[in-house]
C-alpha positions as CSV (number, residue, x, y, z in Angstrom):
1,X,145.4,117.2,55.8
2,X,145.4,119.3,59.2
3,X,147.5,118.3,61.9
4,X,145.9,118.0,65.5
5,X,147.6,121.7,66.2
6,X,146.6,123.6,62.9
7,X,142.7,122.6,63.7
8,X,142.7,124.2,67.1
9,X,143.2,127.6,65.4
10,X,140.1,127.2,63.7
11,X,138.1,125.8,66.8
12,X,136.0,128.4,69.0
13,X,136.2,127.4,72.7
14,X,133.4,129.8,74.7
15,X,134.2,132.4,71.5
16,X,137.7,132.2,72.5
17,X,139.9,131.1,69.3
18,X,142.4,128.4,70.4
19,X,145.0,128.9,68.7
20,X,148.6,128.4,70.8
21,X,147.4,125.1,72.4
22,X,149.2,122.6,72.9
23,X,148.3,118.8,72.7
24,X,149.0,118.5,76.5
25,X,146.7,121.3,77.2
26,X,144.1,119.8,75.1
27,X,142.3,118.1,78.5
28,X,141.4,121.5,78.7
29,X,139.1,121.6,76.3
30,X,136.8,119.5,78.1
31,X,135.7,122.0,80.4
32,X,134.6,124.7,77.9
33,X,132.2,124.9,75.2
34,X,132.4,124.5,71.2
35,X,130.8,126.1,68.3
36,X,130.1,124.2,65.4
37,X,129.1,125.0,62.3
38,X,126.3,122.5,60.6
39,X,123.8,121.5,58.1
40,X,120.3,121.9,59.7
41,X,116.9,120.9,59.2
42,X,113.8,121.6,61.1
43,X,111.4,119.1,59.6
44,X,111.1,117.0,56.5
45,X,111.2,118.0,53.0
46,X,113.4,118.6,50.0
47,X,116.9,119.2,51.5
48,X,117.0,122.3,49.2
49,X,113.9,123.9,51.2
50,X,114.6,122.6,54.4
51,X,118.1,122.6,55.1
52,X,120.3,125.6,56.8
53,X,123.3,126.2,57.9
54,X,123.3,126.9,61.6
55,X,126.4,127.8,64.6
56,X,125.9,125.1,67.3
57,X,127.1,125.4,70.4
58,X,128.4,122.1,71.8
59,X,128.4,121.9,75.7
60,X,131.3,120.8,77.6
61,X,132.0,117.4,76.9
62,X,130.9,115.0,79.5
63,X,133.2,112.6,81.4
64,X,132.1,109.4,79.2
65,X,131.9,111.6,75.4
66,X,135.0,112.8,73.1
67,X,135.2,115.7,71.4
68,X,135.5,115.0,67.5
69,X,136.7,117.3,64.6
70,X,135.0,116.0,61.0
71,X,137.5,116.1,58.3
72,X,135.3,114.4,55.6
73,X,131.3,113.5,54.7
74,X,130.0,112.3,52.0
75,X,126.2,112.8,50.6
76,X,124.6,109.7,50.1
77,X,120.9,108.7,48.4
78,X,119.7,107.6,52.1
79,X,120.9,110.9,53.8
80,X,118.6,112.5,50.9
81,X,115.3,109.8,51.4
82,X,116.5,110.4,55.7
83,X,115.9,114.6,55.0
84,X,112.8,113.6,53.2
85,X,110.8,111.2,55.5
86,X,110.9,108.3,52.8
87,X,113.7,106.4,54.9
88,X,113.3,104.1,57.9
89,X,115.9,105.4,60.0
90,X,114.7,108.8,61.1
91,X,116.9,112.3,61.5
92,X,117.8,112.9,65.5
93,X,115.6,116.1,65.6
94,X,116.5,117.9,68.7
95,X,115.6,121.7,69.5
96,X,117.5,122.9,67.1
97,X,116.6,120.8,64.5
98,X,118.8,117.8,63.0
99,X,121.9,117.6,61.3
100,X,121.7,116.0,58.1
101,X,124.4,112.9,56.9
102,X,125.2,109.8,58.0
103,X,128.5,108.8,56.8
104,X,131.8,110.1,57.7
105,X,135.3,110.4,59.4
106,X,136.2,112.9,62.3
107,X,139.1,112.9,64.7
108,X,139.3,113.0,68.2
109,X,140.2,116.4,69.6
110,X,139.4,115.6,73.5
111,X,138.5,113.5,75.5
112,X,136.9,113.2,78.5
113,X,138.0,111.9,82.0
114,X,136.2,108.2,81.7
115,X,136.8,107.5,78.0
116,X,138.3,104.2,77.9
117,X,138.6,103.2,74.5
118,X,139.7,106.6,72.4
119,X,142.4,109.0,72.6
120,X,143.1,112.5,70.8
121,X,144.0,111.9,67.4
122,X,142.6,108.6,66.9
123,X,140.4,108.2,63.8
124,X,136.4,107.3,64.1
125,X,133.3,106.8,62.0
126,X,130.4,107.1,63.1
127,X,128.7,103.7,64.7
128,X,125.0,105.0,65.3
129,X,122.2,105.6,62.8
130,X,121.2,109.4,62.2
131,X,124.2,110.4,63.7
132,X,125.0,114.1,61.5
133,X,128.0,114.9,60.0
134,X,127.3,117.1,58.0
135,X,129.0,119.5,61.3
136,X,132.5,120.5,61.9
137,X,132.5,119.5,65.7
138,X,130.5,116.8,67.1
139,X,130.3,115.4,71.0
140,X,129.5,112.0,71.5
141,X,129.8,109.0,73.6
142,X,133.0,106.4,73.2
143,X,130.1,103.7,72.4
144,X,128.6,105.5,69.6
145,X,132.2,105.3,67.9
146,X,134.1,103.0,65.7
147,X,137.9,103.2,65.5
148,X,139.1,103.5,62.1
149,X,142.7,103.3,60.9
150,X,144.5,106.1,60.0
151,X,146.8,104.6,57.7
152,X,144.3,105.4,55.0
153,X,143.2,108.8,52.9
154,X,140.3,110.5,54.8
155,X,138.0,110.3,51.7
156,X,138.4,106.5,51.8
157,X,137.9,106.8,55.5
158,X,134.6,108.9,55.3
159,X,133.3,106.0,52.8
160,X,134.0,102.9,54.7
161,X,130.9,102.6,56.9
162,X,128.4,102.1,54.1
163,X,129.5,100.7,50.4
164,X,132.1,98.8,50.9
165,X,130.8,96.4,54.1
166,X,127.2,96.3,52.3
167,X,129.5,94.9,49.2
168,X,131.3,93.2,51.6
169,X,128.9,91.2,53.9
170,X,126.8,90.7,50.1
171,X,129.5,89.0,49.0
172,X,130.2,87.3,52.2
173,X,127.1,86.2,53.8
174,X,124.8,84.7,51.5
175,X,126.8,82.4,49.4
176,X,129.6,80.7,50.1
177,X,131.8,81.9,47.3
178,X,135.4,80.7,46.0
179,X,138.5,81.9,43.3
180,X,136.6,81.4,39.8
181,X,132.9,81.4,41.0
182,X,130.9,84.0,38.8
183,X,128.5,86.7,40.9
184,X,125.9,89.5,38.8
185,X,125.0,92.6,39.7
186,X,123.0,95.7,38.6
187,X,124.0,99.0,39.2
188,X,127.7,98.4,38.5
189,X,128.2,102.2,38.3
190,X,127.5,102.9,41.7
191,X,129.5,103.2,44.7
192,X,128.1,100.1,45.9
193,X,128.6,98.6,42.5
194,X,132.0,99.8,42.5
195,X,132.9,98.1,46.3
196,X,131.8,94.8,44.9
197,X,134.0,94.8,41.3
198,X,137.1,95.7,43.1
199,X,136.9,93.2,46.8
200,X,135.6,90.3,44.6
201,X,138.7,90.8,41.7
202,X,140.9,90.6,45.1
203,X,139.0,87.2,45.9
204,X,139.3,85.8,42.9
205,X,135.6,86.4,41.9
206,X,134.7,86.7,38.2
207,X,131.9,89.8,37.7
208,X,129.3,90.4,35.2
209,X,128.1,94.1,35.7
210,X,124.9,95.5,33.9
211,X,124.4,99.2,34.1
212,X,122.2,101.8,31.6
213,X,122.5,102.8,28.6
214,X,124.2,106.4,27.8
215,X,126.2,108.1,25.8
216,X,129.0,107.6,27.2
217,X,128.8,103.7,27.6
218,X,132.0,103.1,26.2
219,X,133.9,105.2,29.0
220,X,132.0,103.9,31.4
221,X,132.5,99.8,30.7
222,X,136.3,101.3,30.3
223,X,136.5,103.0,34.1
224,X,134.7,99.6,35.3
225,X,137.2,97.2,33.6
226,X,139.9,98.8,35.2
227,X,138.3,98.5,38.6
228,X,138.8,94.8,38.4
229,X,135.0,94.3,36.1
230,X,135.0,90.6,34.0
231,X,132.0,91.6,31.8
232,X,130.0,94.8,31.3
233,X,127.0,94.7,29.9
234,X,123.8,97.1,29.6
235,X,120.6,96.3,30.9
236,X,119.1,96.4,27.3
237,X,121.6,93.5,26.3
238,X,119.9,90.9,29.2
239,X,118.2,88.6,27.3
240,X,120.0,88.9,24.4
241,X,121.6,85.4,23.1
242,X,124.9,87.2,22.6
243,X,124.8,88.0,26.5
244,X,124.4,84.3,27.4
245,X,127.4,82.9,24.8
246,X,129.2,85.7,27.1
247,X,128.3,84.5,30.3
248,X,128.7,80.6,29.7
249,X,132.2,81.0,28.4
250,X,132.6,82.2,31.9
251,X,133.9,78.5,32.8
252,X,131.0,78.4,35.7
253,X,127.7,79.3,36.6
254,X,126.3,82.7,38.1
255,X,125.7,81.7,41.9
256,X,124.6,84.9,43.1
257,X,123.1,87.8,42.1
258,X,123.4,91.7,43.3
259,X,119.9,93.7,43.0
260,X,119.8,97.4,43.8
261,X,117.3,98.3,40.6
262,X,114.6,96.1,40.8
263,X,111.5,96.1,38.1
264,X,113.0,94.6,34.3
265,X,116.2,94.8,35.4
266,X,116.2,92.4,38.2
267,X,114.0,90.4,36.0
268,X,116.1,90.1,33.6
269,X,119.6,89.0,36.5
270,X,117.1,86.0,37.6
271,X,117.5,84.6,34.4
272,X,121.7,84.0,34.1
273,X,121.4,82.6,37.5
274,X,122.7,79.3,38.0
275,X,120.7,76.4,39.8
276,X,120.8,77.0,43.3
277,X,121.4,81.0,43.3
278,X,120.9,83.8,45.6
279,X,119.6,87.3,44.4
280,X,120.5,89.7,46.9
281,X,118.4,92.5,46.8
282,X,119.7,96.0,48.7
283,X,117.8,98.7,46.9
284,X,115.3,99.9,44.4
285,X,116.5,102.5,42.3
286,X,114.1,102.3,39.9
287,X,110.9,102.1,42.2
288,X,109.5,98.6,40.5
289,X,108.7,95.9,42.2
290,X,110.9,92.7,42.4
291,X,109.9,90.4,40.0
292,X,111.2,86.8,39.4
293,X,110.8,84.5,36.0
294,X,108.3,82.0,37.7
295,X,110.4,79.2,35.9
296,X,113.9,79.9,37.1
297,X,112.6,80.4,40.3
298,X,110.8,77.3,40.1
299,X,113.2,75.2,37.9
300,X,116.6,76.8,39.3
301,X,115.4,76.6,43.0
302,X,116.7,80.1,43.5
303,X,116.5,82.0,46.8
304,X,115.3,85.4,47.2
305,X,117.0,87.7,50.2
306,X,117.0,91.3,51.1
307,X,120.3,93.2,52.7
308,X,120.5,96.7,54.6
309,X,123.7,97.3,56.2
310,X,122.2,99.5,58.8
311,X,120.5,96.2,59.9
312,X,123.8,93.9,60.1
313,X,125.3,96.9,61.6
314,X,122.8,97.3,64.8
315,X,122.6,93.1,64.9
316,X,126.7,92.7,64.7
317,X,129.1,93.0,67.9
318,X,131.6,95.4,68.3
319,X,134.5,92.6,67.7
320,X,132.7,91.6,64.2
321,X,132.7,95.1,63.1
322,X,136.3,96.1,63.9
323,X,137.5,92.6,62.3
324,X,135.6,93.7,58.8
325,X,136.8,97.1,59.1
326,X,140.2,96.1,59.9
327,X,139.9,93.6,56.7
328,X,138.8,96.7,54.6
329,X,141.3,98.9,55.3
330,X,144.1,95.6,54.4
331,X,142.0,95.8,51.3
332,X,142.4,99.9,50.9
333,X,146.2,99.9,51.8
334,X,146.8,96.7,49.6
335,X,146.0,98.9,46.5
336,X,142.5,96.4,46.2
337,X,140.2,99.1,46.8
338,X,140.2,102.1,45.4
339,X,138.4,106.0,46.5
340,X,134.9,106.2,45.1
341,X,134.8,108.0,42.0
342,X,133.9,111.9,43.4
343,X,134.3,115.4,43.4
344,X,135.5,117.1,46.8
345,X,134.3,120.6,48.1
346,X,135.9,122.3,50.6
347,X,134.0,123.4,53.9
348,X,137.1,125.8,54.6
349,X,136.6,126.8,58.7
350,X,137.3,129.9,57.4
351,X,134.9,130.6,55.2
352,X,131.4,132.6,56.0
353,X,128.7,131.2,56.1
354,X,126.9,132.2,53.3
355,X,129.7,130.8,51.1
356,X,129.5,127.4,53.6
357,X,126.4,127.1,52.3
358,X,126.3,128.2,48.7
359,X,129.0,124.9,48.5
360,X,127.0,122.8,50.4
361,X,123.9,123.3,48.1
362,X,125.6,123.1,44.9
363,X,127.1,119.6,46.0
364,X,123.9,118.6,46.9
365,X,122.0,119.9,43.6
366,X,124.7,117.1,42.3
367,X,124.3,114.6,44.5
368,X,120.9,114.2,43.5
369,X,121.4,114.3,39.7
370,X,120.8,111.9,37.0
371,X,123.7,109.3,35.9
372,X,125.3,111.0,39.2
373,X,128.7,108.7,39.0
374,X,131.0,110.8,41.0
375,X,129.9,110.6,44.9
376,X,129.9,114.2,46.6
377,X,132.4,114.5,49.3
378,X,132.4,117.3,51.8
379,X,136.2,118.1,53.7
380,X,136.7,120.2,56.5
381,X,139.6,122.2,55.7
C-alpha cells in the first residue's frame, strides 16, 4: 500500500509534480489545484458506450472540504443500473459529465482550515449517494465523509459501505434473532450472500443458502461451507421432500428469509418459512415479480418487507453509522469476515491513459458477466 509521502509523487498540483513534500507542508496543498484522473460519462447508456476516461482538474480545496486520494473501488450491479438510468439514485452530472461508482475507500491528503472532524491520513468511505470513485483524487465536504478504520486491508475497506451493513441491518432489523435460530436466503453466491453466511456463523445463526445450478456446483457449495454456510442447496432442489428432511433436522424453524431473486425462487423460500417469518426482499435479480404461496402466507402469518441500504443509510444518524461500522470492522479484524471473493486491477498513476482505460473496460466487461462470483475491484497504485 502507498504511504502518505510515496502518493504525493504521483499527485499533480497546478501541473507541478509534488514530489519532495513533506507531511508538514502538506497544508499547502490546499491552496493549489489537482488533476485527477476519472471514469466519465456524459449521459445514460451502456457504460461500455458512454463511459471515458477524462483529466479533472480539482479546484483548491475549500476551507470546510478535504482533499482525498482513492486507493480502492469496486464495480457494483447498481453503479451499472446508476450509468444506465434504471436506478433510483441518479449520477451527479456536472459539466463535465459524472463520474461513475459508488463504493470505495480514499485517504485524506489535505485538509482544509475548518475541517473539524478529519485529518491527513485518516481513512473515509464515502457517506453520500452518487458520490464517484471511480477517480484518483476527489474534494469533498467533512459531512459527506464517513471515518473508517484503518486497521483493516483497503479492499475490505472499499467494500464496507454496501454488502456487508445491507447483510448486516437484514439480519438485525427485522427479526429479532438468537444462537441456533435458522435464516434462508437466495443468492448465497453473492457478495451480499456472502456478508450474511459469514456475520450470522459469528452470531451463532444456522444458514440455508440456495443458489443456481452450474457446473461447478460442487466448488461452489465447497467455497460457501467454508464461509461459515449450514446448508447449500440449489434453487431446483426447493420443493423437493429431501430439502425439507434437511431443513427440519435443523433443530428449529426458518424465521426469516433473504430475497434478492424474486420470481420461483422466492416462491419457492416462502414455503420453509416458519410461522411467523419475515421475507426480506433487497433485490430482483431475476426481473420476476414477488410472489407468495397464498397458503403460507395466509396459514404461516408471514410478513413481507423490502430493504435498500441507501435508504437506512440517508434515514440513520451519524452516531448509528459509525457504531455498525465500528462493529464491522471488530467483525473484519476478528477473522469473522472475510474479502469478497474478487479479482484486483491496477489503476497504476503511472500509467497512460489509454492503458487506464483498456483495464477499466475489461474489469467492467466482467463485472457484468454471467455467474460473475469474483467482485471487480479497482486499486490506485
Amino acid at each position: 500500500m502507498l504511504s502518505t509521502q510515496s502518493l504525493l509523487k504521483n499527485t499533480i498540483v497546478r501541473g507541478i509534480p509534488t514530489s519532495g513534500m513533506t507531511l508538514s507542508s502538506l497544508k499547502l496543498a490546499t491552496n493549489y489545484s489537482t488533476i485527477s484522473k476519472a471514469m466519465v460519462c456524459e449521459k445514460h447508456g451502456k457504460p461500455k458506450d458512454v463511459l471515458r476516461l477524462k483529466e479533472l482538474t480539482i479546484p483548491k480545496i475549500k476551507d470546510d472540504e478535504v482533499l482525498v486520494k482513492f486507493l480502492a473501488a469496486p464495480i457494483n450491479p447498481s453503479d451499472i443500473n446508476q450509468i444506465e438510468g434504471v436506478y433510483p439514485i441518479k449520477p451527479r452530472f456536472k459539466k463535465y459529465g459524472a463520474v461513475g461508482g459508488n463504493e470505495g475507500v480514499a485517504e485524506v491528503v489535505a485538509a482544509g482550515n475548518k475541517v473539524k472532524n478529519l485529518t491527513v491520513g485518516d481513512w473515509v468511505i464515502p457517506d453520500t449517494k452518487a458520490f464517484g470513485t471511480w477517480q484518483t483524487f476527489a474534494a469533498s465536504p467533512e459531512n459527506e465523509l464517513q471515518k473508517i478504520s484503518k486497521n483493516i486491508s483497503k479492499i475490505s475497506a472499499s467494500t464496507i459501505s454496501v454488502n456487508p451493513p445491507t447483510a448486516y441491518r437484514m439480519l438485525k432489523d427485522f427479526v429479532n434473532l438468537k444462537k441456533g435460530d435458522v435464516i434462508i436466503q437466495n443468492g448465497a453466491n453473492s457478495a451480499v450472500g456472502q456478508a450474511v453466511i459469514q456475520i450470522a456463523k459469528a452470531w451463532g445463526i444456522k444458514t440455508i443458502n440456495v443458489v443456481r445450478d452450474r457446473p461447478n456446483f460442487d466448488e461452489l457449495a465447497d467455497q460457501l461451507h467454508k464461509l461459515g454456510a449450514t446448508l447449500v442447496i440449489k434453487e431446483e432442489d426447493l420443493r423437493a421432500n429431501s430439502t425439507r428432511e434437511l431443513v427440519k433436522n435443523l433443530g428449529s424453524p426458518v424465521r426469516l428469509g433473504l430475497n434478492c431473486v424474486g420470481g420461483k425462487s422466492a416462491n419457492g423460500i416462502t414455503r420453509l418459512l416458519g410461522h411467523n417469518a419475515s421475507l426480506v426482499t433487497y433485490g430482483g435479480m431475476s426481473k420476476q415479480p414477488l410472489t407468495f404461496g397464498t397458503g403460507p402466507f395466509i396459514f404461516k402469518n408471514l410478513k413481507a418487507c423490502g430493504f435498500w441500504n441507501s435508504r437506512w443509510n440517508k434515514e440513520a444518524s451519524k452516531k448509528d453509522k459509525q457504531y455498525m461500522f465500528d462493529d464491522l470492522c471488530e467483525l473484519i479484524r476478528g477473522g469473522y469476515l472475510a474479502e469478497p471473493w474478487h479479482d484486483e486491477t491496477k489503476w497504476e498513476l503511472s500509467d497512460d491513459n489509454k492503458t487506464l482505460n483498456r483495464k477499466f473496460m475489461k474489469a467492467l466487461s466482467k463485472a457484468g458477466a454471467s455467474f460473475g462470483n469474483k467482485k471487480q475491484i479497482l486499486t490506485f497504485e
